[in-house]
C-alpha positions as CSV (number, residue, x, y, z in Angstrom):
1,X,0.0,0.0,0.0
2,X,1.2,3.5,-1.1
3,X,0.5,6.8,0.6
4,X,0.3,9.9,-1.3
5,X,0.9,12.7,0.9
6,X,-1.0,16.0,-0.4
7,X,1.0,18.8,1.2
8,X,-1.4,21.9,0.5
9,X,-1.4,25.9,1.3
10,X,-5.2,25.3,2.4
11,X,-8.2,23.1,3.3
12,X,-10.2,24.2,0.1
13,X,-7.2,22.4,-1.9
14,X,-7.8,19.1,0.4
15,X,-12.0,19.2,-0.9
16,X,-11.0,19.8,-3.8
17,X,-8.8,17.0,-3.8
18,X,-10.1,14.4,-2.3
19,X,-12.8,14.3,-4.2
20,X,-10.9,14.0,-7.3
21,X,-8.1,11.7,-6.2
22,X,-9.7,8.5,-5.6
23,X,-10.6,9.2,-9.5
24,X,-7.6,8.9,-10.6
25,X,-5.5,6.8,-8.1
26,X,-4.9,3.2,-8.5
27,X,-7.0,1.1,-6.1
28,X,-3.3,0.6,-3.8
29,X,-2.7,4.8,-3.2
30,X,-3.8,5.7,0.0
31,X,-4.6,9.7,0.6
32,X,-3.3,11.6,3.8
33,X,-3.9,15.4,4.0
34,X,-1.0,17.8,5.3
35,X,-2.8,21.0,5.0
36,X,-1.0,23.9,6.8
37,X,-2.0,27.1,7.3
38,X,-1.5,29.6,4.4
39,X,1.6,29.6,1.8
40,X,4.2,30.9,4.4
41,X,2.9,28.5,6.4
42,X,4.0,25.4,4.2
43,X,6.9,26.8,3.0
44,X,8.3,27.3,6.8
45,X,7.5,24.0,7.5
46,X,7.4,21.8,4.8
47,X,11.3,20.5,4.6
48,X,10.3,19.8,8.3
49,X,7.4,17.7,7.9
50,X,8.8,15.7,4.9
51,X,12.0,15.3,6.8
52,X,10.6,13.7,9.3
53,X,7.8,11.9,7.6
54,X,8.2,7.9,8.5
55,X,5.9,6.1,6.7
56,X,7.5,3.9,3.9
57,X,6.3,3.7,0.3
58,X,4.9,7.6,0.2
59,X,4.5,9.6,-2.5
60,X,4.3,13.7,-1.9
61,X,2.0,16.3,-4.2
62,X,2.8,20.1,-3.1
63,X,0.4,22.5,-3.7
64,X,0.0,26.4,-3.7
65,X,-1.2,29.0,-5.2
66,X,1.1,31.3,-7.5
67,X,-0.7,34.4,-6.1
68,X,1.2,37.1,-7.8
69,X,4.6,35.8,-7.7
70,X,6.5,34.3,-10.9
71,X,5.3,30.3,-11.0
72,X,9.1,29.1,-11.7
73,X,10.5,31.0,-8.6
74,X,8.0,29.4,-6.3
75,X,8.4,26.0,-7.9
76,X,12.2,26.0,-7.6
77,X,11.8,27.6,-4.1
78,X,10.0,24.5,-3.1
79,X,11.9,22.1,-5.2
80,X,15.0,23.5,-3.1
81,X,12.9,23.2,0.2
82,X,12.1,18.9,-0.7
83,X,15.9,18.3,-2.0
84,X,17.0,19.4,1.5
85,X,15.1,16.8,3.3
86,X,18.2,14.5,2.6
87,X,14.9,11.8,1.7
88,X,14.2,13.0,-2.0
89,X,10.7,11.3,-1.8
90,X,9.1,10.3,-5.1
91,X,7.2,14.3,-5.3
92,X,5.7,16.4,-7.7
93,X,4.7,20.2,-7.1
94,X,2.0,22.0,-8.9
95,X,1.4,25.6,-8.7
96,X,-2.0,26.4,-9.3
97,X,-1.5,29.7,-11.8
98,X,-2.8,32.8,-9.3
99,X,-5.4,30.8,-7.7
100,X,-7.4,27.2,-6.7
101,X,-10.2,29.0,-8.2
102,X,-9.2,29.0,-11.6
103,X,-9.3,24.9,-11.6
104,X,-13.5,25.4,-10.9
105,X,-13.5,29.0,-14.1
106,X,-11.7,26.4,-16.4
107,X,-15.3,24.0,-15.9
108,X,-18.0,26.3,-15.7
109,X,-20.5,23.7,-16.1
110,X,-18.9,22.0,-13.2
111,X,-19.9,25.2,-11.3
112,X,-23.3,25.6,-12.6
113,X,-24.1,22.1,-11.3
114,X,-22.4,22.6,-7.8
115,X,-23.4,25.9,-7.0
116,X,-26.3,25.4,-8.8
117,X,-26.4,28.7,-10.6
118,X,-28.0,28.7,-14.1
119,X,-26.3,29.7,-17.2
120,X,-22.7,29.4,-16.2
121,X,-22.0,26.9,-18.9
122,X,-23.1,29.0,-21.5
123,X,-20.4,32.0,-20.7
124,X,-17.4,29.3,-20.8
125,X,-16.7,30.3,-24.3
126,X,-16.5,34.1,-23.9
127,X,-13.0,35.1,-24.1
128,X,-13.0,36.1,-20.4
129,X,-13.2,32.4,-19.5
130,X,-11.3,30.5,-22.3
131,X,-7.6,31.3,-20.2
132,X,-8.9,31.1,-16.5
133,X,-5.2,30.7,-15.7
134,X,-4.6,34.4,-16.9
135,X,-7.9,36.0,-14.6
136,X,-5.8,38.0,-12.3
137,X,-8.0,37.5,-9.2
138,X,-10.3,34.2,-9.4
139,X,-11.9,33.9,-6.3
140,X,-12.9,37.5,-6.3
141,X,-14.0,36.3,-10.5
142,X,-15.8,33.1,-9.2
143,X,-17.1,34.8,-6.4
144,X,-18.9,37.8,-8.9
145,X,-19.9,35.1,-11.5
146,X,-21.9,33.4,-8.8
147,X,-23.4,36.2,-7.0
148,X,-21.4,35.0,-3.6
149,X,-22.5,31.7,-3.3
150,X,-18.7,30.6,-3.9
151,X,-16.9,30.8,-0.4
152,X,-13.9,29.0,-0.8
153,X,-14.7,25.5,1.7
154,X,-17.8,25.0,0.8
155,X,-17.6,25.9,-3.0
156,X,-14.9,23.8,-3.2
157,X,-16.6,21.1,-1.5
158,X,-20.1,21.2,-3.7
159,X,-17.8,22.0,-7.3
160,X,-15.4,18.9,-7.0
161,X,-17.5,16.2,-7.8
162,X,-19.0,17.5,-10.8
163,X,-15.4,18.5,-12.7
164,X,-14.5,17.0,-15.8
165,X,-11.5,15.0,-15.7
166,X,-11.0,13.9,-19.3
167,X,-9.3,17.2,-20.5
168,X,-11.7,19.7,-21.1
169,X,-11.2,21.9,-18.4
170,X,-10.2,25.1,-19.8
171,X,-7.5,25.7,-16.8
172,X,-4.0,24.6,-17.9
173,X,-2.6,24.2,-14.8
174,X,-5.3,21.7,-13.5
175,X,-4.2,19.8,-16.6
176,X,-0.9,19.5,-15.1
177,X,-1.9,18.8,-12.2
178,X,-3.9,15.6,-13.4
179,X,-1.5,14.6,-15.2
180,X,1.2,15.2,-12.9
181,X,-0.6,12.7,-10.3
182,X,-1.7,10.4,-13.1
183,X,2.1,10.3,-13.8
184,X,3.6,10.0,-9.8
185,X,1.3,7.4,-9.4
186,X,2.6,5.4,-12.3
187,X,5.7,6.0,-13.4
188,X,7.3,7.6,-9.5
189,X,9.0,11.4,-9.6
190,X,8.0,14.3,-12.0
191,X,8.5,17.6,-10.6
């Protein structure tokens, strides 16, 4: 039995995730949260938890949000962070381009049907929502879209089960990010 480790900036990343996980993972993977508490938050402590981690056969998936900083300088800052442990555990990191929320603006449909807001589907061919991963702010985009019904938890929560895994989501980085895990969980280390 394998463990797969999801080391994430917050506990909206975990609903998300756990709903779409067992999706993808063979039947032998085994999910364990490690949610901390904000992005400084993992990135203080994360060498330290890894480091320390005892639990043979596990696999790690870091997660954050870009925010506004450049995606490769936060990748290589926690690439850096995981190649100190001394371990070098089989690990991918994804960066989620500004914001979680852009995963659920790449699959308005999934929206519609978890929120339950009518119409959404329609607007995902506008131009506004054909590159979520370029809307500077998606929370505050998801959040107007949906006339506040998204809050973060619970959004995340009623929007996971209804996303489309099979490539249409319009978000690039939650591409990767299937396909990153798809990948760990076959072939070992991709980050």
């Amino acid at each position: 039995m394998r463990t797969l480790v999801c080391c994430l900036e917050e506990p909206s990343a975990w609903e998300l995730l756990q709903v779409v996980l067992p999706k993808l993972l063979p039947e032998d993977v085994f999910l364990q949260p490690m949610v901390f508490e904000g992005k400084q938050d993992l990135e203080k402590r994360l060498h330290h938890r890894i480091r320390h981690w005892q639990k043979p056969h596990s696999l790690f998936l870091v997660m954050r949000d870009q925010d506004a900083e450049e995606c490769e300088i936060v990748k290589q800052r926690l690439v850096e962070k995981i190649e100190k442990t001394d371990k070098q555990p089989a690990t991918i990191i994804r960066i989620a381009c500004r914001e979680l929320e852009a995963f659920y603006l790449g699959d308005l449909k999934a929206v519609e049907q978890g929120l339950k807001v009518k119409g959404l589907s329609r607007k995902q061919q506008s131009k506004k929502y054909r590159q979520p991963d370029s809307t500077q702010s998606p929370k505050q985009e998801l959040r107007q879209l949906t006339n506040n019904r998204y809050q973060p938890i619970s959004g995340s929560r009623a929007i996971s089960p209804h996303l489309d895994l099979t490539g249409v989501n319009r978000s690039h980085s939650f591409g990767v990010l299937i396909e990153g895990i798809r990948r760990l969980t076959r072939d070992g280390p991709h980050i």
